[in-house]
VOPAGU-2260 file (C-alpha; in pm, 1 decimal, decimal comma):
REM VOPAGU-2260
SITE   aa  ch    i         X         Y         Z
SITE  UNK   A    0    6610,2    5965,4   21429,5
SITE  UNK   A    1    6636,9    5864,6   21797,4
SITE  UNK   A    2    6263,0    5851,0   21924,6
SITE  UNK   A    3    6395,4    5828,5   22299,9
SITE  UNK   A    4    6680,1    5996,6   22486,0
SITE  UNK   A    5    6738,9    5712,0   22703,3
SITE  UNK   A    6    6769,3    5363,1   22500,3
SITE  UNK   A    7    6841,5    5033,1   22726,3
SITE  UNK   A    8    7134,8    4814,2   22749,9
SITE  UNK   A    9    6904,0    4537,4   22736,7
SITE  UNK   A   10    6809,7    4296,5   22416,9
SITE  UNK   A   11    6632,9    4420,6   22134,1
SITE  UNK   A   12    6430,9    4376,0   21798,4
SITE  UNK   A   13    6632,8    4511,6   21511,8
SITE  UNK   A   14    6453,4    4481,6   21178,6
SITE  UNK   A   15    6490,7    4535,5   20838,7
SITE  UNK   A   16    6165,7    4506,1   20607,0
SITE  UNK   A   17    6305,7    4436,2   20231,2
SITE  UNK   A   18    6072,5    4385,6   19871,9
SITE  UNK   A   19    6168,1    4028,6   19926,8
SITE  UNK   A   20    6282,7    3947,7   20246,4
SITE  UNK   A   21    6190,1    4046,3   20636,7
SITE  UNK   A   22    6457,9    4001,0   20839,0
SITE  UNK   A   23    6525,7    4042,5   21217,7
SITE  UNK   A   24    6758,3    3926,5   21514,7
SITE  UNK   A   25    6728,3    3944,8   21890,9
SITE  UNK   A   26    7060,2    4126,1   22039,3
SITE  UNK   A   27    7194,5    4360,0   22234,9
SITE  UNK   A   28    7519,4    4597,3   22224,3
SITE  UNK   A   29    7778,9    4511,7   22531,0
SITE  UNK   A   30    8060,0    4682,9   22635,5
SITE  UNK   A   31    8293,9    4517,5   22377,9
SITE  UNK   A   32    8102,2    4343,9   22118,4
SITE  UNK   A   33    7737,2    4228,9   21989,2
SITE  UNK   A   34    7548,9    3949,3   22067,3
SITE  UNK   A   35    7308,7    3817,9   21863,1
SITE  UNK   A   36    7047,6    3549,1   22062,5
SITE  UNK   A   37    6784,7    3476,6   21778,9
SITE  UNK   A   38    6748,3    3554,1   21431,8
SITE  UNK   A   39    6518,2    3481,2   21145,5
SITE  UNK   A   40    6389,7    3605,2   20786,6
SITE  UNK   A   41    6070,5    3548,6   20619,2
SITE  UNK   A   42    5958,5    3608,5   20234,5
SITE  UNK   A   43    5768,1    3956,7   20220,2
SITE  UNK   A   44    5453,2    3885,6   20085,5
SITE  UNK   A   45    5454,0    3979,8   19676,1
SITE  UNK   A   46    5363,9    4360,6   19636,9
SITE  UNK   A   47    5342,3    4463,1   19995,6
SITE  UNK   A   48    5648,1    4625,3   20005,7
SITE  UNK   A   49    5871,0    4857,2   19774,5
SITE  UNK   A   50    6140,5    5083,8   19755,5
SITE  UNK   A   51    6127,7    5178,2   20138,2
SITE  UNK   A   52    5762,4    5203,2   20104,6
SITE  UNK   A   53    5464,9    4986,8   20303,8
SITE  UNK   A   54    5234,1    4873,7   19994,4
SITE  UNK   A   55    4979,7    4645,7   20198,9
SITE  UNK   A   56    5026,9    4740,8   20563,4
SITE  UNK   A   57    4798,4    4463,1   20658,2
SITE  UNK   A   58    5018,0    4179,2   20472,2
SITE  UNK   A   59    5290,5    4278,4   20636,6
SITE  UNK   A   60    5143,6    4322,1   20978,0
SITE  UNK   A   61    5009,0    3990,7   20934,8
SITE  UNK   A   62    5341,6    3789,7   20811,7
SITE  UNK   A   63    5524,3    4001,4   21099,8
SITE  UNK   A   64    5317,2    3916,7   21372,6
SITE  UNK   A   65    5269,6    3567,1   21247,4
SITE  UNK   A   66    5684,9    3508,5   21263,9
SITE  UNK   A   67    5725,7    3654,4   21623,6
SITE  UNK   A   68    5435,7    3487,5   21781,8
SITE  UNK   A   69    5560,6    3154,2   21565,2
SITE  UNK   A   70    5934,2    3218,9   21747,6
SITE  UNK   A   71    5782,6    3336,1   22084,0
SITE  UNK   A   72    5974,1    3661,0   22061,4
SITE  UNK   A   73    5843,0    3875,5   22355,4
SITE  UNK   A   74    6093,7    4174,5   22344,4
SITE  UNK   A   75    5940,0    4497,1   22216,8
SITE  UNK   A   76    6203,4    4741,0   22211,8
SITE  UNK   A   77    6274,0    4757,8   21850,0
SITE  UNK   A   78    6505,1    4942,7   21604,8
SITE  UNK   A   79    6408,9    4961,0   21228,3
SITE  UNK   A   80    6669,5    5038,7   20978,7
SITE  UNK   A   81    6546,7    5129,7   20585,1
SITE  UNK   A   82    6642,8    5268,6   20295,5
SITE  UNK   A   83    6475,9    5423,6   19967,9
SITE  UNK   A   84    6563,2    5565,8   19613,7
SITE  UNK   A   85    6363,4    5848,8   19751,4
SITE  UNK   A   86    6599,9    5914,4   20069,7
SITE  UNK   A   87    6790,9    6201,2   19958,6
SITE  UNK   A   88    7189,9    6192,8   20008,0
SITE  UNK   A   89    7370,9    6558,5   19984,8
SITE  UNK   A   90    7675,0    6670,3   20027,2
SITE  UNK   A   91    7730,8    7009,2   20125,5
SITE  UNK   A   92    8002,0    7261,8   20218,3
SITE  UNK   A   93    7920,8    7516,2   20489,5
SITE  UNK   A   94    8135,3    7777,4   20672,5
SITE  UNK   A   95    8335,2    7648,2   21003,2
SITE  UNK   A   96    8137,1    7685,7   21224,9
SITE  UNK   A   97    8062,9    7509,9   21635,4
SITE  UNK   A   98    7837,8    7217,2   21622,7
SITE  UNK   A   99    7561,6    7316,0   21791,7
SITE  UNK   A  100    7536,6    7627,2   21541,7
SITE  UNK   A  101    7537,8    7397,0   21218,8
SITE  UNK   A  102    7133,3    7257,9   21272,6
SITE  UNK   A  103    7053,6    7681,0   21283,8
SITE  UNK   A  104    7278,9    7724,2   21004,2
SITE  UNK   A  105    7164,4    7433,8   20802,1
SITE  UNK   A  106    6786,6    7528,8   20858,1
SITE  UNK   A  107    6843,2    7837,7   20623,4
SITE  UNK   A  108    6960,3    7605,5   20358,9
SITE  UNK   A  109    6704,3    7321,4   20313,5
SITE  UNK   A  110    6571,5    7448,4   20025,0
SITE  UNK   A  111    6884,5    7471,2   19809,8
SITE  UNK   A  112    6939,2    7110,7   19864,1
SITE  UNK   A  113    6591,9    6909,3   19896,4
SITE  UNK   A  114    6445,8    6944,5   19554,2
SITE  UNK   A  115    6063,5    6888,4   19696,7
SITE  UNK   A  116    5892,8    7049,2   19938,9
SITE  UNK   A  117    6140,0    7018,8   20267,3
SITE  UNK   A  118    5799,3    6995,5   20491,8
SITE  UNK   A  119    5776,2    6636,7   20361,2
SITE  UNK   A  120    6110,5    6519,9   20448,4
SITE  UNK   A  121    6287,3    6487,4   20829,5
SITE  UNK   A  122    6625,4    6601,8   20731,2
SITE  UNK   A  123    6925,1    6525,2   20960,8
SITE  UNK   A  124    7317,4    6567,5   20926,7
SITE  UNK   A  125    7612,6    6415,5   20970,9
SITE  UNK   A  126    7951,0    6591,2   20978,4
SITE  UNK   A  127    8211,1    6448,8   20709,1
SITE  UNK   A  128    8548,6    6659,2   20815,6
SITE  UNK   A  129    8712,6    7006,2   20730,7
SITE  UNK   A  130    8807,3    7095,2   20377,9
SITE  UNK   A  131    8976,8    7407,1   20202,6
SITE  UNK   A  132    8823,5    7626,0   19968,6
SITE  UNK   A  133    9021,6    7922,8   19855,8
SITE  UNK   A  134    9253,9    7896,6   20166,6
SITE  UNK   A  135    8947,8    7903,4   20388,7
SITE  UNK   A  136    8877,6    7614,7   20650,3
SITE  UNK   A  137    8498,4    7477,4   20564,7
SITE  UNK   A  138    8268,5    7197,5   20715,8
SITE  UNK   A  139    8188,1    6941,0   20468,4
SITE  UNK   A  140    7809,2    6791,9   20612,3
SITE  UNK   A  141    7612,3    6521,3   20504,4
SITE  UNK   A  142    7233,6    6560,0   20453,6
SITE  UNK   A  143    7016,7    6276,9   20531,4
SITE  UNK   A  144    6661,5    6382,9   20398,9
SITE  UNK   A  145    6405,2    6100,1   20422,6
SITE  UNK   A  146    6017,2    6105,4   20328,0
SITE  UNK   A  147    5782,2    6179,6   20627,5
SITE  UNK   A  148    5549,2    5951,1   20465,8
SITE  UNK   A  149    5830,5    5676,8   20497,4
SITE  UNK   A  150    5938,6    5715,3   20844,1
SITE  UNK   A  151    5558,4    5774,4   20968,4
SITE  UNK   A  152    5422,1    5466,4   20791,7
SITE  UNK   A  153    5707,6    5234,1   20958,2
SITE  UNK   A  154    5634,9    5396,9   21298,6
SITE  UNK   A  155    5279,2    5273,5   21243,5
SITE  UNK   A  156    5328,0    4985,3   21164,3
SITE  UNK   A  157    5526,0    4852,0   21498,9
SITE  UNK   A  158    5295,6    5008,5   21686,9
SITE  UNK   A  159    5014,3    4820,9   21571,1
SITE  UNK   A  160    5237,3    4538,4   21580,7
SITE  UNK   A  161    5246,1    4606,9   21998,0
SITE  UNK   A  162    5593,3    4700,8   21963,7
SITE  UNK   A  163    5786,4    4982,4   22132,3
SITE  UNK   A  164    5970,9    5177,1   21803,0
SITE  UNK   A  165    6309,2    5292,5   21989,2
SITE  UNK   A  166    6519,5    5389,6   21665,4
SITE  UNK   A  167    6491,3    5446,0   21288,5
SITE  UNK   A  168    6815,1    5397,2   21095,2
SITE  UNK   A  169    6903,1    5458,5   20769,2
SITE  UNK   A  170    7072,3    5143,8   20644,2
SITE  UNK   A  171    7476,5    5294,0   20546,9
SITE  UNK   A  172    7457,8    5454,2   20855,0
SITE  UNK   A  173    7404,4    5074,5   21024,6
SITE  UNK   A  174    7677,6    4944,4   20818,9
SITE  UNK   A  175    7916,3    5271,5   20911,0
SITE  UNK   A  176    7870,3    5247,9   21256,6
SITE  UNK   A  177    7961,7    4860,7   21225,4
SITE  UNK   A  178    8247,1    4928,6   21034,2
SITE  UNK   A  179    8348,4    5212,2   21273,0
SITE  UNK   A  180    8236,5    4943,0   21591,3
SITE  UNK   A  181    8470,8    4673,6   21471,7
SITE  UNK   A  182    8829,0    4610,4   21415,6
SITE  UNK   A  183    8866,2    4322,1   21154,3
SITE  UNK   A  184    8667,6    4137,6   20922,7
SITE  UNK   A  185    8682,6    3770,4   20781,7
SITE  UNK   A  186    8976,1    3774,3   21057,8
SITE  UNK   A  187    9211,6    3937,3   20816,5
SITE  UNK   A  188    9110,9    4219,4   20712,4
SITE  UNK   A  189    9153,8    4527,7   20936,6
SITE  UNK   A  190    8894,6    4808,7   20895,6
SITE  UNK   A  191    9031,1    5146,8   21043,1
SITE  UNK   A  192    9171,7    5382,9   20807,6
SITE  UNK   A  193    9046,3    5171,2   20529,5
SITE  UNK   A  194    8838,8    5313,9   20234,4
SITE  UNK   A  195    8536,8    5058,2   20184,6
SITE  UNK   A  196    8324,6    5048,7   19900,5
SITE  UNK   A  197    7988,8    4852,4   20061,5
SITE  UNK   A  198    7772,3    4707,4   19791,0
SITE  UNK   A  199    7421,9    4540,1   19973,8
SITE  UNK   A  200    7272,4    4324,3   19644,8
SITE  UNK   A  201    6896,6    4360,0   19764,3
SITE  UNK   A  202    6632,9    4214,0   19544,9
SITE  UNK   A  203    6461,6    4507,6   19410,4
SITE  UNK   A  204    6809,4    4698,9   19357,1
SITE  UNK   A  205    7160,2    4747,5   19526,1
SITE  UNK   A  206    7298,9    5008,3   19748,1
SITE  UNK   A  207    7606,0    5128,8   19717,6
SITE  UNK   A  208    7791,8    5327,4   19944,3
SITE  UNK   A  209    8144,8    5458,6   19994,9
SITE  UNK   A  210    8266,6    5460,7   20406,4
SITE  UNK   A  211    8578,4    5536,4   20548,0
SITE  UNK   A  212    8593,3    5502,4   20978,9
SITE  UNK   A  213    8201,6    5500,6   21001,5
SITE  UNK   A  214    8184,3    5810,0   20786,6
SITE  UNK   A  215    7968,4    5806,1   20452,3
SITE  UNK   A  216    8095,2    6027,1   20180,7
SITE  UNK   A  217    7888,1    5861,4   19872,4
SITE  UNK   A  218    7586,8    5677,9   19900,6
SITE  UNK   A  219    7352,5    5580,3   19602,4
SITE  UNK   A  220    7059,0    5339,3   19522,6
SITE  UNK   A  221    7113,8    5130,4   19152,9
SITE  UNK   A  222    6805,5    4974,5   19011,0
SITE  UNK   A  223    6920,3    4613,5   18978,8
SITE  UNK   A  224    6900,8    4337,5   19163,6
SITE  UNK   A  225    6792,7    3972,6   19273,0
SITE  UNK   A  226    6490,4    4014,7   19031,8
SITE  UNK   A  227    6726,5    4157,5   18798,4
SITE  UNK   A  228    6914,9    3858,7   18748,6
SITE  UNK   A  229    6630,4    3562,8   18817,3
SITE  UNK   A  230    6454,6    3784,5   18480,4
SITE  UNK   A  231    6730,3    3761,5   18294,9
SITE  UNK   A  232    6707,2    3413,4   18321,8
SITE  UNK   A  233    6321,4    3361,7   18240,2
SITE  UNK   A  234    6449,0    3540,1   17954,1
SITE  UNK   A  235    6584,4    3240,7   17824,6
SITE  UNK   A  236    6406,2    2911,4   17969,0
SITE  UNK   A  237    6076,4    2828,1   18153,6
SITE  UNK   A  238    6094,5    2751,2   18532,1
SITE  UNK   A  239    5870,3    2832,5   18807,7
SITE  UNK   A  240    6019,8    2936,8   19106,7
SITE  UNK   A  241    6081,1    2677,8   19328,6
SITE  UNK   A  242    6286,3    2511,8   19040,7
SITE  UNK   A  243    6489,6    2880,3   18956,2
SITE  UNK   A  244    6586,7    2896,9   19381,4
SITE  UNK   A  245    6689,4    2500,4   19313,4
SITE  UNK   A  246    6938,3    2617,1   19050,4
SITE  UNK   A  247    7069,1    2901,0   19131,9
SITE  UNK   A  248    7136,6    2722,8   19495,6
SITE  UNK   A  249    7357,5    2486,1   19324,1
SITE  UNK   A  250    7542,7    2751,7   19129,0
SITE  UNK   A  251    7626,9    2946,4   19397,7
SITE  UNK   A  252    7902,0    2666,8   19495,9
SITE  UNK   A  253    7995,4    2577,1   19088,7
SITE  UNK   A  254    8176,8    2786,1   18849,8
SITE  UNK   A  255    8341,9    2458,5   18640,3
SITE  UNK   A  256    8047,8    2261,3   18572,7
SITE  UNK   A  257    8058,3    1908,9   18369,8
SITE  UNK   A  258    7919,1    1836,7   17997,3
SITE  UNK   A  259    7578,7    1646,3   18186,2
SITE  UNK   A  260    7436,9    2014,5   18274,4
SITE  UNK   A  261    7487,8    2230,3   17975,5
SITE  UNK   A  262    7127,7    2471,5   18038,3
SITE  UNK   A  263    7348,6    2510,8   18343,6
SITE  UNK   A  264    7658,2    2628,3   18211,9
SITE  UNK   A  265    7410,1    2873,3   18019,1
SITE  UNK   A  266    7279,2    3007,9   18336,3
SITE  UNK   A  267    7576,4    3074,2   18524,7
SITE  UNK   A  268    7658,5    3293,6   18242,9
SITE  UNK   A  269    7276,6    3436,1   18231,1
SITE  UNK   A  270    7417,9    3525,9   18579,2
SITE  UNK   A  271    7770,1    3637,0   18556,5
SITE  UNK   A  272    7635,0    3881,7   18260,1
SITE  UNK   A  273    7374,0    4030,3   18469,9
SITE  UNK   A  274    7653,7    4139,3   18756,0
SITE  UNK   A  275    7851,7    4253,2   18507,3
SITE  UNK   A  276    7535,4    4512,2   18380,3
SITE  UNK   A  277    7535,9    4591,2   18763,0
SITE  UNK   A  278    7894,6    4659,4   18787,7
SITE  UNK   A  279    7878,4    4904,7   18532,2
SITE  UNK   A  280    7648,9    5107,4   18701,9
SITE  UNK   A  281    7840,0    5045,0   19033,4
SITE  UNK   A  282    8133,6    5200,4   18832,2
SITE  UNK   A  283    7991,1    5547,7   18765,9
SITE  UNK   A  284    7950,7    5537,8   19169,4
SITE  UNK   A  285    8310,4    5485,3   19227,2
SITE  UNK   A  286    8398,4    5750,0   18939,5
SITE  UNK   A  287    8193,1    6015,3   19094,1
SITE  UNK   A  288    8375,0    5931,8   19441,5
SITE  UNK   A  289    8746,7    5903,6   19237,4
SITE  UNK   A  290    8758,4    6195,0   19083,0
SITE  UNK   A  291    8569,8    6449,2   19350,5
SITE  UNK   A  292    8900,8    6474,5   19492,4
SITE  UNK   A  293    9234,0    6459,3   19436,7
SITE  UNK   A  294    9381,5    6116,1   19668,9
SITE  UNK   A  295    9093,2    5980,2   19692,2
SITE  UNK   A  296    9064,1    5612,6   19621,9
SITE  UNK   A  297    8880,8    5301,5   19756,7
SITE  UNK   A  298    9082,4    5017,4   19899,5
SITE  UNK   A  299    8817,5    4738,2   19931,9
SITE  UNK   A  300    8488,0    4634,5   19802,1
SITE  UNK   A  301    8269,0    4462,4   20110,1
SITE  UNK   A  302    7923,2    4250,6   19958,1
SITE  UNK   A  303    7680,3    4188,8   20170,6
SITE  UNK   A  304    7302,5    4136,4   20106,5
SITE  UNK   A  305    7072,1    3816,0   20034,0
SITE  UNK   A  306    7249,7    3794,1   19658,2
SITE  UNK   A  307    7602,7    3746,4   19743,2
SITE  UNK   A  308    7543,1    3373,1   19819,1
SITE  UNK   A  309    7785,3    3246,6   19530,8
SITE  UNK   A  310    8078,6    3176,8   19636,2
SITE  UNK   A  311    8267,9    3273,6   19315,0
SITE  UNK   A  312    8166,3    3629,1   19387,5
SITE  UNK   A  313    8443,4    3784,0   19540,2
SITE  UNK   A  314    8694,3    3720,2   19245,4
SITE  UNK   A  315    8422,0    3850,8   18984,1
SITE  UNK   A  316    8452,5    4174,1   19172,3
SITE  UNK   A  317    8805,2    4142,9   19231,5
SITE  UNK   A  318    8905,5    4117,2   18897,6
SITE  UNK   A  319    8618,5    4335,8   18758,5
SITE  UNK   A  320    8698,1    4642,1   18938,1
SITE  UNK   A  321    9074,0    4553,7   18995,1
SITE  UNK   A  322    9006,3    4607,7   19411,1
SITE  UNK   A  323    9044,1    4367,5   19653,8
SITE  UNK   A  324    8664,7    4248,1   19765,5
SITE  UNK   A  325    8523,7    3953,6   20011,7
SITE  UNK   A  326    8174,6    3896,3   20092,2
SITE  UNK   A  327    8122,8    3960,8   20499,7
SITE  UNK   A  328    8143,0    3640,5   20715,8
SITE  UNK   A  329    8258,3    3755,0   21029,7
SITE  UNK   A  330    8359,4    4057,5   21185,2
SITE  UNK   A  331    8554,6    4036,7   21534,2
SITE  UNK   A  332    8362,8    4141,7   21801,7
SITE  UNK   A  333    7981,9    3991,0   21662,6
SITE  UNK   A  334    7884,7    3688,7   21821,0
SITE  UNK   A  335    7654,2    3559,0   21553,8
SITE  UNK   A  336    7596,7    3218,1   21401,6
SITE  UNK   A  337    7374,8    3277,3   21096,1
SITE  UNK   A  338    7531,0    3439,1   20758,5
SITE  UNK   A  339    7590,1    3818,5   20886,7
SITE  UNK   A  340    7621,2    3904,8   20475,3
SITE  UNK   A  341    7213,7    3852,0   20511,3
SITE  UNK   A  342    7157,0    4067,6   20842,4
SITE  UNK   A  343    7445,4    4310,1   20841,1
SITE  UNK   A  344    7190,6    4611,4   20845,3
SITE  UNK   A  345    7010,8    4479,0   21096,2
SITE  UNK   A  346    7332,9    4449,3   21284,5
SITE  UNK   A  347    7469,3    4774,7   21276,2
SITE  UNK   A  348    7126,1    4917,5   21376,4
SITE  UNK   A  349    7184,5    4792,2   21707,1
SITE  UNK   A  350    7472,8    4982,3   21789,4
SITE  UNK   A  351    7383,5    5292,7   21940,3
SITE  UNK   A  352    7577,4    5621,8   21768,9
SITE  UNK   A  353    7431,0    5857,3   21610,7
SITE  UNK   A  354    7079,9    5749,7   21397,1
SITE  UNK   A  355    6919,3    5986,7   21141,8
């Protein structure tokens, strides 16, 4: 939803308010490339915040306006990007028609395809291309419905925050339009023309989305996560949680580990078993996508998200789902210097294309 017609070349606050983690960077778009000056996360305060939804507005004013007076960050021109179980992906087919006659068009149909009332939901679209039915040339359209009580709540809350809202995003439409905005990624890997499976391992849960040149055509939130896999392991043994971020910290760089550390080699299995639960769900994303049409396929599997941190990640993936898949460290024209796997949403919020 753009909030202003006019947005400024000029730096800007992009966040992106997670169950577990805040996290925002100071940037601006140029001509050929981002540039991120500042960036920084905080915990979210326990409870204040789930599923797209402010809990305790006060707890998260507070820990908000704590960080940027704590950093000295002045700029008030912000973007937001979010995202929700209760955001409301469709896919629909309507006749051919001009663009400027698909919003009138559309307005008719609301009701067929948002379950709840439609007054409680700003609905926007994004074309997907032409398809044939029956010989006839159709418009396939994405609908992009999102609570009211979501987007109003999050508008509220910079304001009273002193900060001047610019853009709400909805985060696979920040990661398509950084897809779509750069060429390569991890150096080698070019990105147009490319079918990417995105997977952003969140805490609460995982979104997965399918993206091909900046255009969603599947996009679904799956119930497992970060907290997923630290309860699996208080399943099994006893630690608070300073000493659970201590071990999985130095699994994230061991897959072989000696005979000294067996609860260990326990653990990183706790953990490998719990991706695997994941990956099955992640699966019956990719089936619906496979088989909606004939030639479709998916050619690689991007992670991303503040879960992807072990490094033996990529081959799980790889040789789970049989498709090539690196977690995000670079992308060619983003001058950043933190891990962009943790603020890719955040990222692609700052380019300016088209927001829902």
């Amino acid at each position: 939803m753009n909030l202003k017609s006019f947005l400024p070349k000029k730096k800007v606050l992009s966040l992106d308010i997670g169950s577990y983690q805040i996290k925002g960077i100071i940037g601006k778009e140029i001509k050929n490339g981002i540039i991120i000056d500042d960036y920084f996360s905080i915990f979210t305060p326990k409870g204040a915040y789930n599923d797209g939804k402010i809990v305790d507005k006060e707890l998260i004013h507070y820990v908000i306006d704590e960080e940027l007076k704590k950093n000295n960050i002045k700029t008030k021109d912000t973007y937001l990007t979010i995202n929700s179980s209760e955001i409301i992906v469709r896919e629909v087919i309507i006749p051919k028609v001009e663009q400027k006659e698909i919003e009138n068009l559309l307005s008719f149909q609301i009701p067929d395809y948002i379950p709840m009332n439609p007054d409680d939901y700003i609905v926007q679209f994004k074309p997907i291309g032409l398809i044939y039915e029956d010989d006839i040339e159709k418009l396939s359209i994405l609908l992009i419905g999102i609570p009211k009580e979501i987007v109003e709540s999050h508008l509220q809350l910079l304001k009273s925050l002193g900060l001047n809202p610019l853009v709400l995003d909805y985060q696979p439409n920040s990661i398509g339009k950084l897809i779509k905005f750069t060429n390569s990624i991890n150096e080698d890997y070019p990105t147009k023309d490319i079918t990417f499976a995105t997977i952003d391992i969140g805490y609460e849960s995982t979104k997965v989305s399918i993206i091909k040149n900046g255009i969603i055509y599947v996009s679904r939130v799956i119930d497992i996560g970060g907290k997923y896999i630290d309860q699996s392991i208080l399943n099994f043994f006893e630690y608070n949680e300073s000493e659970l971020i201590e071990i999985k910290n130095f699994l994230e760089n061991n897959v072989l580990l000696d005979e000294s550390k067996p609860e260990y080699n326990t653990i990183l299995n706790i953990i490998k078993d719990a991706f695997i639960t994941l990956n099955e769900k992640i699966e019956m994303v990719f089936r619906y996508f496979l088989t909606r049409e004939s030639g479709n396929q998916i050619n690689m599997i991007l992670l991303y998200g503040g879960n992807v941190n072990f490094n033996w990640l990529n081959n799980l993936y790889s040789n789970y789902f049989n498709i090539p898949s690196i977690r995000v460290e670079s992308m060619d024209n983003i001058i950043f210097h933190g891990k962009i796997y943790e603020y890719l949403n955040s990222i692609g919020a700052l380019i300016r294309g088209t927001e829902v």
